[in-house]
BALUM-74817 format. One record per residue: residue number from 1; chain; x, y, z of N, C-alpha, C in turn. Coordinates in Angstrom, 3 decimals, padded with zeros to 6 digits. Atoms other than C-alpha are relative to their C-alpha. Layout:
N
 pos unit     n_c1     n_c2     n_c3    ca_c1    ca_c2    ca_c3     c_c1     c_c2     c_c3
 NUM    A        X        Y        Z        X        Y        Z        X        Y        Z
...
// end
This chain:
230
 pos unit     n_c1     n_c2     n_c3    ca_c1    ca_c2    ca_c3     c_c1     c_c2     c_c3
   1    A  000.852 -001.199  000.000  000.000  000.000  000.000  000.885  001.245  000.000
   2    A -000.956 -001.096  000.198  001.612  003.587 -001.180 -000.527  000.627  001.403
   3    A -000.027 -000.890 -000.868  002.025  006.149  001.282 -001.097  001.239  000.074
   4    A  000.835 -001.565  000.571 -000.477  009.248  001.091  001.165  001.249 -000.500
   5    A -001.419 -000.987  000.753  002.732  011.453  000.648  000.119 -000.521 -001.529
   6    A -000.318  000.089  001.326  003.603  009.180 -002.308 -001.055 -000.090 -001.591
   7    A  001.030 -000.458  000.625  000.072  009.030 -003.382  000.248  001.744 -001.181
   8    A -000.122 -001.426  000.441  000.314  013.033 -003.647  000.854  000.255 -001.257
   9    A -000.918 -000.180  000.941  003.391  013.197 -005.379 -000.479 -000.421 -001.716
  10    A  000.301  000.480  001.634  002.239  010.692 -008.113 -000.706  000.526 -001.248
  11    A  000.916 -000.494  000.425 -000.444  012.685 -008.754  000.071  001.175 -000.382
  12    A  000.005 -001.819  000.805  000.703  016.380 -009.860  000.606 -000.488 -001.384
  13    A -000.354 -000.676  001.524  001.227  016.886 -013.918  000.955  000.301  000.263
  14    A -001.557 -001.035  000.247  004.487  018.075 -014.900 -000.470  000.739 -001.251
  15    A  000.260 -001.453  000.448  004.767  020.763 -016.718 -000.366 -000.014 -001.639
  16    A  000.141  000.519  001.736  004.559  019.330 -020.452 -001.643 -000.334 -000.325
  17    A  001.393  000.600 -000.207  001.072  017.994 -019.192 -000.450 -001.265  000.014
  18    A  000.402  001.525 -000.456  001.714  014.380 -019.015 -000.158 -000.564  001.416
  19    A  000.235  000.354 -001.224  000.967  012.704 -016.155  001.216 -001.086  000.422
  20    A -001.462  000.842 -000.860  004.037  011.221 -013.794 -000.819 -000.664  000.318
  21    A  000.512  000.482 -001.088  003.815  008.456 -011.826  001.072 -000.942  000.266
  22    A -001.330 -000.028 -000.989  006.527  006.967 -009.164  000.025 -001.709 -000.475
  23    A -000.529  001.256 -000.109  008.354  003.614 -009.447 -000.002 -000.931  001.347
  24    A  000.014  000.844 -001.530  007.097  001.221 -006.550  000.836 -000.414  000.284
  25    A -001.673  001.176 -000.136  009.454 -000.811 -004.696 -000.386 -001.453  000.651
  26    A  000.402  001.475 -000.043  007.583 -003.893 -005.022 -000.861 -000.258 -001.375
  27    A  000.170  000.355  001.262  006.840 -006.144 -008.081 -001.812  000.480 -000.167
  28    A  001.540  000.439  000.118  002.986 -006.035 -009.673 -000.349 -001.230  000.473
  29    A  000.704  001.595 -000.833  001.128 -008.815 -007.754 -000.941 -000.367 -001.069
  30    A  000.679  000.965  000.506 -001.205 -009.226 -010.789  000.344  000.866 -000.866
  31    A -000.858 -000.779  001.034  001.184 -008.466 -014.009 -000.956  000.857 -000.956
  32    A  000.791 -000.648  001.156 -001.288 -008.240 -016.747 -001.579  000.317  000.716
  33    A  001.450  000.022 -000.348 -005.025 -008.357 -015.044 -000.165  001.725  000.204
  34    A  000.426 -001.395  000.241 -004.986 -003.963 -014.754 -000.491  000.397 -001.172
  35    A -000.157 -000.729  001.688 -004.152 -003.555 -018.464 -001.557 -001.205 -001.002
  36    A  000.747  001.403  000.791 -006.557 -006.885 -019.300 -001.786  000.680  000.608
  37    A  001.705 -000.554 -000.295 -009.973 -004.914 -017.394 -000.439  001.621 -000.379
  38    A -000.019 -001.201  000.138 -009.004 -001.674 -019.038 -000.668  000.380 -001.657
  39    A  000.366  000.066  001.243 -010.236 -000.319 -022.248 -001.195 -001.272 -000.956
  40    A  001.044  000.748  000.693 -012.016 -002.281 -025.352  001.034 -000.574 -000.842
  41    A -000.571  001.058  000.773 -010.855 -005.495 -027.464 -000.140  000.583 -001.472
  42    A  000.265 -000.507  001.408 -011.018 -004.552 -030.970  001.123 -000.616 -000.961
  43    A -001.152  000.722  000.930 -009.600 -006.446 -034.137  000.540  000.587 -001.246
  44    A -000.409 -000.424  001.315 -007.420 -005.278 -036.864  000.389 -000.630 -001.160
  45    A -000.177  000.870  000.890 -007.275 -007.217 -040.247  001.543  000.241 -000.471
  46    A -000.992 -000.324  000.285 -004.030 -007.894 -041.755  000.379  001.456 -001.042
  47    A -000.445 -000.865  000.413 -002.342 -005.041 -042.853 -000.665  001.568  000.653
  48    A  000.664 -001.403 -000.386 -004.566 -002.425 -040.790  000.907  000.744  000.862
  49    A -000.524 -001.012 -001.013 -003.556  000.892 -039.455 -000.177  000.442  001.288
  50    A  000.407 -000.254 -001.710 -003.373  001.460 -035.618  000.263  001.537  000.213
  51    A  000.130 -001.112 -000.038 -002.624  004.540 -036.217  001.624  000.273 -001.042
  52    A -000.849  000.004  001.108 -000.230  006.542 -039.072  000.871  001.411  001.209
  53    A -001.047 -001.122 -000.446  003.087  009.503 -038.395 -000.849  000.914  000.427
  54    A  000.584 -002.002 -000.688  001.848  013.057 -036.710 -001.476 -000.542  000.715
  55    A  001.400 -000.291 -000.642 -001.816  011.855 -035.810  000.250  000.291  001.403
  56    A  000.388 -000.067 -001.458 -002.921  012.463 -032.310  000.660 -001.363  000.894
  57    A -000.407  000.932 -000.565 -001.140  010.156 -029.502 -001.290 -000.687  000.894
  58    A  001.341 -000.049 -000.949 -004.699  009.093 -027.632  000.137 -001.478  000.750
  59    A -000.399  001.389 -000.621 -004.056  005.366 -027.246  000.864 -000.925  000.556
  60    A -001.056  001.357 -000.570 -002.168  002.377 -025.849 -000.821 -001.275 -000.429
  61    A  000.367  001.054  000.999 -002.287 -000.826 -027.821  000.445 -001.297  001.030
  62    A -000.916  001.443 -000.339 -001.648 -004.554 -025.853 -000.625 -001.011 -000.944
  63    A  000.504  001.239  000.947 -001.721 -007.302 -028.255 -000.642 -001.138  000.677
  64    A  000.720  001.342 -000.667 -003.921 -010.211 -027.502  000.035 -000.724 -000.535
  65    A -000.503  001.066  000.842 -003.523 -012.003 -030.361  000.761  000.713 -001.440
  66    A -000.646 -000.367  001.304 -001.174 -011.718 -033.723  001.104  000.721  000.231
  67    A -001.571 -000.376 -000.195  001.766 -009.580 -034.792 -000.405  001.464 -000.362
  68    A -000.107 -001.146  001.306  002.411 -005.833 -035.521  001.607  000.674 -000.250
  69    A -001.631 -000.775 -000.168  005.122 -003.525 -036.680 -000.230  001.588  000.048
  70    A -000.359 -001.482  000.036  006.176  000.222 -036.199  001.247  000.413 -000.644
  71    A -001.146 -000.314  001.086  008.013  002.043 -038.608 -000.370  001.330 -001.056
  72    A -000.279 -001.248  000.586  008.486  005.231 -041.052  000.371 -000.295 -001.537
  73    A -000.324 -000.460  000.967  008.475  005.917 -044.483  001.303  000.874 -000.180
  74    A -001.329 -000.978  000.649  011.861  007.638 -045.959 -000.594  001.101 -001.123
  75    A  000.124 -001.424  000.514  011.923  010.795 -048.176  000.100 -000.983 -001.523
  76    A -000.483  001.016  001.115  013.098  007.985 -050.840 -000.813 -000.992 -000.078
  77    A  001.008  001.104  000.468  010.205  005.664 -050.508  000.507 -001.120  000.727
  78    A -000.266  001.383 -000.871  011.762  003.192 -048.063 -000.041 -000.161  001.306
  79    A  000.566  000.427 -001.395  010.390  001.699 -045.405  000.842 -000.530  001.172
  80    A -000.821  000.343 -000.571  012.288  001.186 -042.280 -000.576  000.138  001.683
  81    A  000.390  000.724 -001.172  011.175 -001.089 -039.207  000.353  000.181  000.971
  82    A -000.606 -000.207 -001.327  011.637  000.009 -035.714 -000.098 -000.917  000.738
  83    A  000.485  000.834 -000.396  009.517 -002.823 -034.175 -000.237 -000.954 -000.293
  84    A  001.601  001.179  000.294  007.586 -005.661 -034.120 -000.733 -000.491  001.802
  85    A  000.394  000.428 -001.373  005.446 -006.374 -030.833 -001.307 -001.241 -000.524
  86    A  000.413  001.398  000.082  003.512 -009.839 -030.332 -001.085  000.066  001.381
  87    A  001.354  000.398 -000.815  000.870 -010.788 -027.816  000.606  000.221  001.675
  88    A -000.646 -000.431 -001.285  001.498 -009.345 -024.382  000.522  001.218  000.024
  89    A -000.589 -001.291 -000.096  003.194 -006.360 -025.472 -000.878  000.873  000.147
  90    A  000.942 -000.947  000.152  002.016 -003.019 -025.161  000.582  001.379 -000.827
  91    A -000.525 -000.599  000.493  002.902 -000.219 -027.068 -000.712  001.073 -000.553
  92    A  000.531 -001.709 -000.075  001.932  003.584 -028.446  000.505  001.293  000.791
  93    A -000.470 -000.811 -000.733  004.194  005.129 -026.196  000.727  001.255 -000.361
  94    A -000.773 -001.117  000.950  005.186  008.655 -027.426  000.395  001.151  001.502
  95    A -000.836 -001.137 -000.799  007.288  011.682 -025.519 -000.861  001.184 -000.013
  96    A  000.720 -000.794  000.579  005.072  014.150 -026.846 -001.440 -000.449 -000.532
  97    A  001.285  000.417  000.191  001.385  014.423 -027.953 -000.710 -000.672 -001.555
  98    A  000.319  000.821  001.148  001.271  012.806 -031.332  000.951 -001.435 -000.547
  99    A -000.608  000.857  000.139  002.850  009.718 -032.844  001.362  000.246 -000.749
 100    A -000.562  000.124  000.912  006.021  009.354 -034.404  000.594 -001.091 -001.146
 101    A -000.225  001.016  000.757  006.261  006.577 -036.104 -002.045 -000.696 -000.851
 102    A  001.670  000.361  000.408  003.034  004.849 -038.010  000.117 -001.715  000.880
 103    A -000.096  001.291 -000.654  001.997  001.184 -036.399 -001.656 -001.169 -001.162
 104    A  001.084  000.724  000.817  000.030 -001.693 -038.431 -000.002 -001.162  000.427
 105    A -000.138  000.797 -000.207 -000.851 -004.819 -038.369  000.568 -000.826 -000.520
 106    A -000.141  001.437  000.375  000.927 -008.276 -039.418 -000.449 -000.607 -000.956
 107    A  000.923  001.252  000.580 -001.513 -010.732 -039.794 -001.329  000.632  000.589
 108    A  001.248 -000.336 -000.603 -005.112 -010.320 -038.450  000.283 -000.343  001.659
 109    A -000.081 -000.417 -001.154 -005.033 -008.767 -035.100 -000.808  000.026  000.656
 110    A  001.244 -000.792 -001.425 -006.694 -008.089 -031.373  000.592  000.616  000.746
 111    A -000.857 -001.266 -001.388 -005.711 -005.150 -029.099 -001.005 -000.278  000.629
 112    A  000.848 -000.848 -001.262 -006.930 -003.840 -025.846  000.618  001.450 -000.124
 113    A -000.033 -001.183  000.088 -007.386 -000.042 -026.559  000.090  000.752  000.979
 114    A  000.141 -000.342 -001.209 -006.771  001.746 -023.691  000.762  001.721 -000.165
 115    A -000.442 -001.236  000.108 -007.045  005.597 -023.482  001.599  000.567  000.874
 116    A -001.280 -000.455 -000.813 -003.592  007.152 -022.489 -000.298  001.042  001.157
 117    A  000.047 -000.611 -001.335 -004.849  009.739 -020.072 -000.836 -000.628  000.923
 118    A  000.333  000.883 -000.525 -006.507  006.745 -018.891  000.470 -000.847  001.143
 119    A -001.100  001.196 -000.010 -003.673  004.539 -018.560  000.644  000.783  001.513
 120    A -000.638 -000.628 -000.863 -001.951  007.728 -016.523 -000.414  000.189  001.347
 121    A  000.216 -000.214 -001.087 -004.083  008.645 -014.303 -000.181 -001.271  001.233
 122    A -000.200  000.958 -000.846 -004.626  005.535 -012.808  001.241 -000.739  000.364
 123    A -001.336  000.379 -000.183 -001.186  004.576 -012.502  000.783  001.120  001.131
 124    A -000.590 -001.305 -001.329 -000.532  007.836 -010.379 -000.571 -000.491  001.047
 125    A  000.418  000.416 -001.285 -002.560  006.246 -007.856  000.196 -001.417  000.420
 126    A  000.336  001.183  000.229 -002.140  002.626 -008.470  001.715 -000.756 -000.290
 127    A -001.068  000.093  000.221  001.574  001.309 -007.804  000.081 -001.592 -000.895
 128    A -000.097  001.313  001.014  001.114 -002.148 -009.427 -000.122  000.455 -001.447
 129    A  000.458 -000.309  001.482  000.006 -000.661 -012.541  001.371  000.784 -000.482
 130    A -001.632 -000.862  000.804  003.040  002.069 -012.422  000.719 -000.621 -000.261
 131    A -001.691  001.298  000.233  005.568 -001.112 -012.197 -000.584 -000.535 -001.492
 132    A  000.185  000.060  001.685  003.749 -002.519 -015.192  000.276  000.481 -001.042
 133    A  000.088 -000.910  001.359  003.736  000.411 -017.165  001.569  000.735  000.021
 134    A -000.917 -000.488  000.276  007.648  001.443 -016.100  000.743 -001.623 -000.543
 135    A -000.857  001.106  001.252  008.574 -002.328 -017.291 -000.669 -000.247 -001.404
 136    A  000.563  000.174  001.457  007.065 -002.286 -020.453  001.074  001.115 -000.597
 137    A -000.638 -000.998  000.330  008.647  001.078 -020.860  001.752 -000.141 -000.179
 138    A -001.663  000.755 -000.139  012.240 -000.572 -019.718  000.334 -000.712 -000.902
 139    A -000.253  000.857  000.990  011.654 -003.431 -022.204  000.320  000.795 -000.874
 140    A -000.256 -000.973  000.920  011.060 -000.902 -025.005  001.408  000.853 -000.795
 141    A -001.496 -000.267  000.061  014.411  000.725 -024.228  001.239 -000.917 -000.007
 142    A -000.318  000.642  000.350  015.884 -001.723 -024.273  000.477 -001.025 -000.891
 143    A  000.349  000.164  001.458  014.845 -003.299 -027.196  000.389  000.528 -000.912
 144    A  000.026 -000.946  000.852  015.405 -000.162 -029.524  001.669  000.064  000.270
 145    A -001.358 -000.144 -000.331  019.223 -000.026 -027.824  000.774 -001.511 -000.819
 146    A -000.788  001.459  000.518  019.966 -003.895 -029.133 -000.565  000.021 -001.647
 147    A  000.608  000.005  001.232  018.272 -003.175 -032.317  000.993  000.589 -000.430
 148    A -001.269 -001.236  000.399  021.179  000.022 -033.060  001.155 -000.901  000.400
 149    A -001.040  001.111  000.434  023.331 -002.820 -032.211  000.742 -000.458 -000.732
 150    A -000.091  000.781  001.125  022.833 -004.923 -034.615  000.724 -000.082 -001.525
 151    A -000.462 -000.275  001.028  023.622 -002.851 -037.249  001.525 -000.003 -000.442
 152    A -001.796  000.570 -000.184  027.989 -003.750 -036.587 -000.201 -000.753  000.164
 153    A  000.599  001.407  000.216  026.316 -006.858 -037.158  000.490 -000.724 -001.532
 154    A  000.329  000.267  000.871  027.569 -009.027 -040.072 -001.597 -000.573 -000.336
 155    A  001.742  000.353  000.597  024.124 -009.964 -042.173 -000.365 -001.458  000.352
 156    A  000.666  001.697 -000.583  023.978 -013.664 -040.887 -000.412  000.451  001.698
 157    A  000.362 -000.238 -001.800  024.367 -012.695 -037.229 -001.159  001.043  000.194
 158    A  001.417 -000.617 -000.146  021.529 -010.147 -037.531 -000.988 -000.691 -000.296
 159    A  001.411  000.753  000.195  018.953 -012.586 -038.692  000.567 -001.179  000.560
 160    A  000.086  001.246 -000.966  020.366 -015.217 -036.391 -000.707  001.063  001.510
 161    A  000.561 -001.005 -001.107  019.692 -012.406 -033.663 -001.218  000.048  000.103
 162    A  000.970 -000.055  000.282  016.652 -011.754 -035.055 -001.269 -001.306  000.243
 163    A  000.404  001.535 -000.403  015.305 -015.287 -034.784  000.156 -000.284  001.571
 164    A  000.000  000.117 -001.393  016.386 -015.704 -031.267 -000.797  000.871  000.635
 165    A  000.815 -001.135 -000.773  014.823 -012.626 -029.699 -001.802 -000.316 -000.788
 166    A  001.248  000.878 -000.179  011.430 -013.838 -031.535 -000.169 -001.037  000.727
 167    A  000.072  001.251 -000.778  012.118 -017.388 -030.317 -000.516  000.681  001.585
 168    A -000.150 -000.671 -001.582  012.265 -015.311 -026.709 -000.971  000.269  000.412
 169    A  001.545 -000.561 -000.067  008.828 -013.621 -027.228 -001.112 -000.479 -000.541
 170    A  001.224  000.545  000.357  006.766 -015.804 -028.552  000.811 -001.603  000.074
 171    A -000.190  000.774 -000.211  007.606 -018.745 -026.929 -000.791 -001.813  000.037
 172    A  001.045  000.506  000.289  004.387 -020.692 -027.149 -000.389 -000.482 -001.264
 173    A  000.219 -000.219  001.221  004.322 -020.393 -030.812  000.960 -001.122 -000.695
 174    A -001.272  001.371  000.785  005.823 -023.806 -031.868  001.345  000.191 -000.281
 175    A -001.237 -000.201  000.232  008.938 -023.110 -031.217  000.714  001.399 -000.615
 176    A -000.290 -001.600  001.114  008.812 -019.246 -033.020 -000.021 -000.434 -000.474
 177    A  000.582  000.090  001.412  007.101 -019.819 -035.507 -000.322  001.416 -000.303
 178    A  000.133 -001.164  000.417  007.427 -016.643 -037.080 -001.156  000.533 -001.673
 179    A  000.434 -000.023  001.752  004.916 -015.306 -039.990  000.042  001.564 -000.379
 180    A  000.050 -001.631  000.494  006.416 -012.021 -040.652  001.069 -000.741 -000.891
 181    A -000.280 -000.415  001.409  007.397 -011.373 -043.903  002.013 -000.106 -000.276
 182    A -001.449 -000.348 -000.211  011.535 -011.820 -045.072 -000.189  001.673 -000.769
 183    A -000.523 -001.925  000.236  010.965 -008.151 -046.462 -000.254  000.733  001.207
 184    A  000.185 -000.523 -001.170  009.528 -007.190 -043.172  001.488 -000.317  000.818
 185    A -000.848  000.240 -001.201  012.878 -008.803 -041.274  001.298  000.956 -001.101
 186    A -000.523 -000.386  000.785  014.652 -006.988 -044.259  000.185  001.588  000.625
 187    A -000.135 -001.245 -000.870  013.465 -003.846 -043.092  000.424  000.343  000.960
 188    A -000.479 -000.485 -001.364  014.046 -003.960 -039.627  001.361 -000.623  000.068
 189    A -001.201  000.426 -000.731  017.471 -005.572 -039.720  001.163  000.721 -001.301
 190    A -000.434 -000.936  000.976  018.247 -002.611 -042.853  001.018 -001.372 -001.029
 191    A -000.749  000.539  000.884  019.355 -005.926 -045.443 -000.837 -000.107 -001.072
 192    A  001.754  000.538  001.390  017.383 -006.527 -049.082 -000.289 -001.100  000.546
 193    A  001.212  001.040  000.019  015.394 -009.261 -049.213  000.720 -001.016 -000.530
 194    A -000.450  000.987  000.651  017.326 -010.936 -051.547  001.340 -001.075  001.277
 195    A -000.986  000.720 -001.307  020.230 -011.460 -048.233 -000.717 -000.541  000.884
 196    A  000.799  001.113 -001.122  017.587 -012.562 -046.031 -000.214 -000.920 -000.543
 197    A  000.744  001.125  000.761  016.065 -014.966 -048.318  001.400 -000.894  000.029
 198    A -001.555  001.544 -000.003  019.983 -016.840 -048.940  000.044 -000.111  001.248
 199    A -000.474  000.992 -001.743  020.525 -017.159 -045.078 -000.759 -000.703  000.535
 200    A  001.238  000.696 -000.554  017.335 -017.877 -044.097  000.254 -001.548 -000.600
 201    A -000.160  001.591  000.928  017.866 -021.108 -046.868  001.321 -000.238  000.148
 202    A -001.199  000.390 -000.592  021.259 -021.527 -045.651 -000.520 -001.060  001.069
 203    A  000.124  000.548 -001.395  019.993 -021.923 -042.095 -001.167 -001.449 -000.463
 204    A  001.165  001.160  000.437  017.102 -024.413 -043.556  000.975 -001.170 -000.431
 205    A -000.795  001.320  001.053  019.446 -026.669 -045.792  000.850  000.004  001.188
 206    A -000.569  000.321 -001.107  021.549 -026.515 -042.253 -000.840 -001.124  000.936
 207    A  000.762  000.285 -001.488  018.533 -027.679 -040.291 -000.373  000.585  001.383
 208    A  000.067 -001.525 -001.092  019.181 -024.688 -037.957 -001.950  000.878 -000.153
 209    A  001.090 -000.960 -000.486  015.485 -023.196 -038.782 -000.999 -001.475 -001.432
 210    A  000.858  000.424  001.419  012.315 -025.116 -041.013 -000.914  001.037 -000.300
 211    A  001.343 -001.041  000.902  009.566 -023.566 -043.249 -001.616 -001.034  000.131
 212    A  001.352  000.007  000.571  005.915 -024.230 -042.678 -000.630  000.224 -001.064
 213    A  000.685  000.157  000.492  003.380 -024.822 -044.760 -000.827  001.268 -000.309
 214    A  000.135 -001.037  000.086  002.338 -021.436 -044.133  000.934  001.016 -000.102
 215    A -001.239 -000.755  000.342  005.424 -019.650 -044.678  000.785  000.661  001.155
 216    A -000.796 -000.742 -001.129  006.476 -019.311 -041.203  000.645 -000.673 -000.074
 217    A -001.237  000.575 -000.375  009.642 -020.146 -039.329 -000.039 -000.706  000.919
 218    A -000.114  000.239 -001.795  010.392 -022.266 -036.598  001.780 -000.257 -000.156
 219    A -001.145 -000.244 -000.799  013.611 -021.992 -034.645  000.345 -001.546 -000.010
 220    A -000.117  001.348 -000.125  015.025 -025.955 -034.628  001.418  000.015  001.150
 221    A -001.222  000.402 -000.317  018.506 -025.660 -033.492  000.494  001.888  000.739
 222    A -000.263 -000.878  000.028  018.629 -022.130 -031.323  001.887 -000.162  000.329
 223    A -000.479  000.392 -000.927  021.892 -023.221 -029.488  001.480  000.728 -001.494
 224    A -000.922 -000.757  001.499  023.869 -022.344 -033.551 -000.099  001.069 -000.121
 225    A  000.157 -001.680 -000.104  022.209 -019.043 -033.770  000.764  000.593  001.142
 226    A -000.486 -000.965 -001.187  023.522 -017.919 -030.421  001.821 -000.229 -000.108
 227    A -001.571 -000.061  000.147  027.040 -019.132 -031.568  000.044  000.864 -000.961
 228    A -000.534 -000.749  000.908  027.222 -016.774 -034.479  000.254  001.566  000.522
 229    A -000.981 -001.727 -000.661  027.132 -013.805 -031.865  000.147  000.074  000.944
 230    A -001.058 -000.037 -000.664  029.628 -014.965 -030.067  001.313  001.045 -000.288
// end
């Protein structure tokens, strides 16, 4: 139970007009069940927009089922992948009051929509929810820091990388079974299509990864991938 002092605190605006709120110093006792009675379910077909660059920031997205990505158009017409979040994640998180990046779907999607001055205010009062919403925020950074990585990455070890850290997050999923796109892993790991496509069939004719029937991946042999970035 917070303090009424730390109550208070949580609860004043800063000066930008977002709403703070304090880092407990005890885990969430029920991780997802805040974010899971909040907002409305709603499905997006493959390829739909969750929202595009500049609009209004209003929401917070947690996947419930499927895949999406976030990412930016170039001045040159090329597309370039910041993300991909999977079932559990949450994401829409901007510094400022509109988006910068656009976000879509995958495959055919389900969020939980959940208004952002929603999300805030109850989290100023509500320390399980703030730990939720500062590890999601941690992952994020996280994430985006090993991604800028990558790129002093030769092109095998980025899509062995790439493969593992799915394997990681969608663990349930026969092994990562992945059904994003090799131009989608193209984008986000900045190689053509044509270099994903030879490693990917490297790693296959290795036995290191197979191909479904549906054109996903599964992970067979992670134990090789994690030797290449050694």
């Amino acid at each position: 139970m917070q303090s009424l002092s730390a109550v208070k605190a949580a609860s004043l605006p800063n000066p930008t007009g977002a709403f703070a709120f304090r880092m407990p110093g005890h885990p969430a006792s029920s991780p997802t069940n805040h974010i899971d009675q909040m907002g409305t379910e709603v499905p997006f077909a493959r390829n739909g927009q969750f929202y595009c660059e500049g609009e209004p920031a209003t929401y917070l997205y947690r996947i419930i089922s499927g895949v999406a990505r976030i990412y930016r158009m170039t001045t040159e017409g090329r597309r370039q992948i910041v993300a991909f979040y999977v079932p559990g994640d949450l994401f829409g998180f901007e510094a400022g009051e509109t988006h910068m990046l656009s976000a879509e779907a995958i495959t055919d999607t389900r969020v939980r929509m959940v208004k952002r001055t929603t999300m805030m205010n109850i989290a100023a009062v509500d320390g399980d929810l703030a730990h939720q919403l500062w590890l999601c925020v941690g992952r994020e950074i996280r994430r985006n820091q090993e991604h800028i990585l990558q790129f002093s990455r030769p092109a095998r070890a980025r899509v062995a990388s790439f493969l593992l850290e799915m394997s990681r997050r969608m663990p349930n999923t026969n092994a990562a079974a992945l059904s994003i796109s090799r131009q989608d892993i193209g984008d986000f790991l900045d190689l053509r299509i044509e270099t994903v496509s030879r490693i990917l069939m490297r790693f296959a004719r290795s036995g290191v990864i197979s191909f479904s029937n549906n054109r996903s991946i599964g992970v067979r042999n992670p134990t090789f991938l994690a030797q290449l970035l050694a």
